[in-house]
DSSP file (Angstrom, degrees, kcal/mol; ACC not computed):
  #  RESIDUE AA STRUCTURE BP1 BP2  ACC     N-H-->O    O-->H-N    N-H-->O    O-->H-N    TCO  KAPPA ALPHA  PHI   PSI    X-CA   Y-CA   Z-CA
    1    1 A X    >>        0   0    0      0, 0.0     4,-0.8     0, 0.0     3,-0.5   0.000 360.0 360.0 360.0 -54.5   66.8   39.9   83.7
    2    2 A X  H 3>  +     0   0    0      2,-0.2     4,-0.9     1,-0.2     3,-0.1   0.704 360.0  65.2 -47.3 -43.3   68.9   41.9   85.8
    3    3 A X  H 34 S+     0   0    0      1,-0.3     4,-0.2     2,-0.2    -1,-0.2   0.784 101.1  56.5 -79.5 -12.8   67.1   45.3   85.4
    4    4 A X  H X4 S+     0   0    0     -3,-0.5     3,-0.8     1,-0.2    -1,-0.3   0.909 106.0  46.1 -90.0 -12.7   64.4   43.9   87.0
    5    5 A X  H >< S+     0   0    0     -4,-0.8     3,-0.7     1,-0.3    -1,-0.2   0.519  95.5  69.9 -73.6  -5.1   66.1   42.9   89.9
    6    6 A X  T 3< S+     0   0    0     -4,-0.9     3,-0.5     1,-0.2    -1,-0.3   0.490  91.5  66.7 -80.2   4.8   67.8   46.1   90.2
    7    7 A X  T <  S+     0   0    0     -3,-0.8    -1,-0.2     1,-0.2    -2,-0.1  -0.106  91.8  61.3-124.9  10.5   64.0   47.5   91.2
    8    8 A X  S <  S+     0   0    0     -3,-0.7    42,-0.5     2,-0.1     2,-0.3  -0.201  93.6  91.5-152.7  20.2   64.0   45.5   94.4
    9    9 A X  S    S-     0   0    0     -3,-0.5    40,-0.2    40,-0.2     2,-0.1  -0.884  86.0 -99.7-119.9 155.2   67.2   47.4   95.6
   10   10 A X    >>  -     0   0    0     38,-0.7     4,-1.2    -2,-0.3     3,-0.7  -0.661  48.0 -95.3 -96.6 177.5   67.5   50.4   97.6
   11   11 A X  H >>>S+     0   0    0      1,-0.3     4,-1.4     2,-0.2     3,-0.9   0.833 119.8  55.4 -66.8 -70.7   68.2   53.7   95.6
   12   12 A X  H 3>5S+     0   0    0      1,-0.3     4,-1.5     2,-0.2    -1,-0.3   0.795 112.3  32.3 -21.7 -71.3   72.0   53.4   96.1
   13   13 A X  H <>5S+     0   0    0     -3,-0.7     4,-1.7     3,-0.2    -1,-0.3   0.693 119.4  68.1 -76.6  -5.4   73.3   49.6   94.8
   14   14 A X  H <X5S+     0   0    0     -4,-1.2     4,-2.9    -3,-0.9    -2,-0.2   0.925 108.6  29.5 -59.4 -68.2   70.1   50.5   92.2
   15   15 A X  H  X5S+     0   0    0     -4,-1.4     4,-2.1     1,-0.3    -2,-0.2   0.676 120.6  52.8 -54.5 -36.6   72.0   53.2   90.6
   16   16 A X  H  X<S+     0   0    0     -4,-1.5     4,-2.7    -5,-0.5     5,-0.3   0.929 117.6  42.8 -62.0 -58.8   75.6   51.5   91.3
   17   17 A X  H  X S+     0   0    0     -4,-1.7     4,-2.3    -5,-0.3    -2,-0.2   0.943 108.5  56.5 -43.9 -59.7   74.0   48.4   89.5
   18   18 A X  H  X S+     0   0    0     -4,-2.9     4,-2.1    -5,-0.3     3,-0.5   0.931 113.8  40.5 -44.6 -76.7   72.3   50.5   86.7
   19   19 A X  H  X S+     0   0    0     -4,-2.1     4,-1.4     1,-0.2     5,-0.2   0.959 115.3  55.3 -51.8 -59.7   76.0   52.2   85.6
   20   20 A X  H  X S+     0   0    0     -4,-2.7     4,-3.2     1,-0.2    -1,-0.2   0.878 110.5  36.6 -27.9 -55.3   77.5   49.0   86.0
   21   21 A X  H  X S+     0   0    0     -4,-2.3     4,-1.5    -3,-0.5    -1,-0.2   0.961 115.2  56.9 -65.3 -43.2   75.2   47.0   83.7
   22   22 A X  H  < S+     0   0    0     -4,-2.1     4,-0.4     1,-0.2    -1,-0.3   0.797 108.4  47.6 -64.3 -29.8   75.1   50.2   81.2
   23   23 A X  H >< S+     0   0    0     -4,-1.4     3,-1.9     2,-0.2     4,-0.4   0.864  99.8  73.2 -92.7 -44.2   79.5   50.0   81.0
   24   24 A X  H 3< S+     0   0    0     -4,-3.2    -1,-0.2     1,-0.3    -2,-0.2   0.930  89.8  55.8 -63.8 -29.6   79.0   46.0   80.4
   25   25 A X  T 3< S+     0   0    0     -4,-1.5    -1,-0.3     8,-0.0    -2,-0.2   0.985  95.6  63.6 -42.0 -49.7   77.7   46.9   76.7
   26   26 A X  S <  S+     0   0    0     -3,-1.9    -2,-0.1    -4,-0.4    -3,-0.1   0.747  83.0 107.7 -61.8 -81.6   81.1   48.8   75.9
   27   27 A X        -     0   0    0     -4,-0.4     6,-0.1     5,-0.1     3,-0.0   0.697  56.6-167.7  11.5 108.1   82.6   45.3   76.4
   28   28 A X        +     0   0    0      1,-0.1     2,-0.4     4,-0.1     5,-0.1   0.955  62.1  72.7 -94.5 -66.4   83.6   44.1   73.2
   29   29 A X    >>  -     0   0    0      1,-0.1     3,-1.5     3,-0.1     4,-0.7  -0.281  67.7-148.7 -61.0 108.9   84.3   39.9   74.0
   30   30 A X  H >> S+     0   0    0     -2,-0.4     4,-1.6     1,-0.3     3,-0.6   0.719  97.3  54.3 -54.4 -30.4   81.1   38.1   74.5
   31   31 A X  H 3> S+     0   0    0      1,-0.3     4,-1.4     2,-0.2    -1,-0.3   0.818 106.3  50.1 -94.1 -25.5   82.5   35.8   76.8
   32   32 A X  H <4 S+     0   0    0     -3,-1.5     4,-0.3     2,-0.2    -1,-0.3   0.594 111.8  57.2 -83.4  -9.5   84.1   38.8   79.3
   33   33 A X  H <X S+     0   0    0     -4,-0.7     4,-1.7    -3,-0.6    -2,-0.2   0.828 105.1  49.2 -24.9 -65.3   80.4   40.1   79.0
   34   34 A X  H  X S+     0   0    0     -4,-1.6     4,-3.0     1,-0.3     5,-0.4   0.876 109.8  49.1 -79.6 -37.8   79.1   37.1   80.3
   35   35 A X  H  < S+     0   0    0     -4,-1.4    -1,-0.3    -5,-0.3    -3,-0.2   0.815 108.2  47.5 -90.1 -15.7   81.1   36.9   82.9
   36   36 A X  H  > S+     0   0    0     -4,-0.3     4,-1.8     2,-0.1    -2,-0.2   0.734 110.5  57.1 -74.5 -29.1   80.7   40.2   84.3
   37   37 A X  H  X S+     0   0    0     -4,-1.7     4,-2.8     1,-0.2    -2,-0.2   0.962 110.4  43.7 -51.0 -64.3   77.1   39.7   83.9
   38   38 A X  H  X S+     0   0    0     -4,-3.0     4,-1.1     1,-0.2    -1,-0.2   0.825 110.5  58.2 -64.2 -25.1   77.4   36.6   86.0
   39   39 A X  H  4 S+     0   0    0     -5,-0.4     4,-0.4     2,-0.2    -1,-0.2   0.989 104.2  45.7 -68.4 -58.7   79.6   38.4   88.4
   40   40 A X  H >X S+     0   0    0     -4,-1.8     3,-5.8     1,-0.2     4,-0.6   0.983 107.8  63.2 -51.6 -67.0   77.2   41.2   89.3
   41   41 A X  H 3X S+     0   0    0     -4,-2.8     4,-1.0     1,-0.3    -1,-0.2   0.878 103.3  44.6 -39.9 -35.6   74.2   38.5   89.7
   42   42 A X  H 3< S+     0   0    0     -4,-1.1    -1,-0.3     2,-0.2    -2,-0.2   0.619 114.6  52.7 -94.9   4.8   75.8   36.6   92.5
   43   43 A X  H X> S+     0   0    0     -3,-5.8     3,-5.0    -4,-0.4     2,-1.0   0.775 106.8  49.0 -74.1-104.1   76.5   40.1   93.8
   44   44 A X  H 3< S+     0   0    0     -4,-0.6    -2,-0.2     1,-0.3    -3,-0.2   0.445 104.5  63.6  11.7 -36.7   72.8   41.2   93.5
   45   45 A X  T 3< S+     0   0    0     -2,-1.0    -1,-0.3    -4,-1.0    -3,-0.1   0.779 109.9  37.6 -84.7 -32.3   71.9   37.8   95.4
   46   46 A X  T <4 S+     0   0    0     -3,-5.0     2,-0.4    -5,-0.1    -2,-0.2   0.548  93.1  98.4-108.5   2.3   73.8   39.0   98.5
   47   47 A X  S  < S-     0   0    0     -4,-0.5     2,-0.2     1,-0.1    -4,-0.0  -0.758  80.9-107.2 -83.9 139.3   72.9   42.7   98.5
   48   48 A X        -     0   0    0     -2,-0.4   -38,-0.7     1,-0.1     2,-0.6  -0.190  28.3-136.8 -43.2 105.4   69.8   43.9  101.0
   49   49 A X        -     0   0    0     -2,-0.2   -40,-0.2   -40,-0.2    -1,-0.1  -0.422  27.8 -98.9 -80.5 146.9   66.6   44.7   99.4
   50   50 A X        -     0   0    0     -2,-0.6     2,-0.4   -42,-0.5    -1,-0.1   0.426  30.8-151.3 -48.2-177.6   64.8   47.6  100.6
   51   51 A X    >   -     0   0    0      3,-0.1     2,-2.4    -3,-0.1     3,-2.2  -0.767  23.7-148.9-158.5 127.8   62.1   47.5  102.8
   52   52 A X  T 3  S+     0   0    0     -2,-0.4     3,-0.1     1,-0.3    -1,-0.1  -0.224  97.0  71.0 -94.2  68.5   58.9   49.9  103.2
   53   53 A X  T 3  S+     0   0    0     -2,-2.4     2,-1.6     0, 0.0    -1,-0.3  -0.082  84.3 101.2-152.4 -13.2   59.1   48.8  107.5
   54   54 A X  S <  S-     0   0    0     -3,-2.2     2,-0.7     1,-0.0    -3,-0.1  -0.556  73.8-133.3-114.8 144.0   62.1   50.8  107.6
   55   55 A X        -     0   0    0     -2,-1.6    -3,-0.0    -3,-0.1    -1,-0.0  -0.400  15.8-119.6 -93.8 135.3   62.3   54.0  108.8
   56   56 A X        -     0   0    0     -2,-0.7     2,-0.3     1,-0.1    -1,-0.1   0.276  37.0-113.8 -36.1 145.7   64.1   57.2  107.1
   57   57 A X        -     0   0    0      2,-0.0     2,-0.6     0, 0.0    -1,-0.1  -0.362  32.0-157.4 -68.9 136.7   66.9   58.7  109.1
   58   58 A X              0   0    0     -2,-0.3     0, 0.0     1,-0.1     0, 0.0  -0.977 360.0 360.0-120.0 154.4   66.3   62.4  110.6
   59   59 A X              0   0    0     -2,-0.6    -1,-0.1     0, 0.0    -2,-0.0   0.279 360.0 360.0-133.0 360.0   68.6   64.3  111.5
């Protein structure tokens, strides 16, 4: 559920998201699982998703 939303992020919180979610396995206690799980999601609700109308920085 999650990994597909991470696909709708720009390349930065993807990749932040992506470690994250991969560390929540080592977790041993299902209920501290779930609730980092839940944690992240209502994070994920209030990070920006990318957008192909903006344009790359130059420098």
């Amino acid at each position: 559920m999650l990994n597909q939303r991470l696909e709708a992020l720009m390349l930065r919180d993807k990749q932040r998201f992506a470690r994250r979610l991969h560390g929540v396995k080592k977790v041993k206690n299902p209920d501290a699982q779930q609730a980092i799980i839940q944690e992240m999601a209502q994070k994920l609700n209030r990070l920006p998703v990318k957008s192909c109308c903006v344009k790359p920085r130059v420098r």
